[in-house]
N, C-alpha and C positions, 0 to 999 in steps of 0.2 A: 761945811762939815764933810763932804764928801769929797773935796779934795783935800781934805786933810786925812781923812779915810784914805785915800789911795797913797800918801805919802809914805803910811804906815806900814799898808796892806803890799800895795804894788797895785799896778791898773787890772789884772788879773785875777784879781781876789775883790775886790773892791763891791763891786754888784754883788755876790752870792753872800757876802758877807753879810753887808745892809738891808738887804731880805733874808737874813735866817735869825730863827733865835737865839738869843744868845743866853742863856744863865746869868752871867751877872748883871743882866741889865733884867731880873724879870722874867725872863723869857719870852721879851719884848723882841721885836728886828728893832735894830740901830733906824730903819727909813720909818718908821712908826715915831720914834723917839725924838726926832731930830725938828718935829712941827710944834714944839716949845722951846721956853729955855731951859727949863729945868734940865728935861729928854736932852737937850745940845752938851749939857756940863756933863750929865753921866755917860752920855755918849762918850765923850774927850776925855773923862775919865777912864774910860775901859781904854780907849785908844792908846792914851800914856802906859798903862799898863803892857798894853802889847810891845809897845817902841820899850820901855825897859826891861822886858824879860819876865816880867813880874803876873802877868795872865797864864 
């Protein structure tokens, strides 16, 4: 998940991202999220959002 996180992000964004909270996820961090599956889908879910413009 976290290289797919960087594919999105960029390698510069990628860490500060995955430790902050985020709103649509909850206001959960993405690296909290990602120690299931459930957490890995909405994860990748917010992430598509981002890659389409749509976050």
């Amino acid at each position: 998940m976290v290289r797919r996180a960087t594919e999105v992000l960029g390698v510069g964004h990628v860490a500060h991202w995955m430790r902050s909270r985020i709103p649509s996820l909850g206001n959960q961090t993405p690296y909290s999220l990602i120690k299931t599956e459930d957490g890995c889908v909405q994860v990748e879910q917010t992430l598509l959002k981002i890659e389409h413009g749509v976050y």
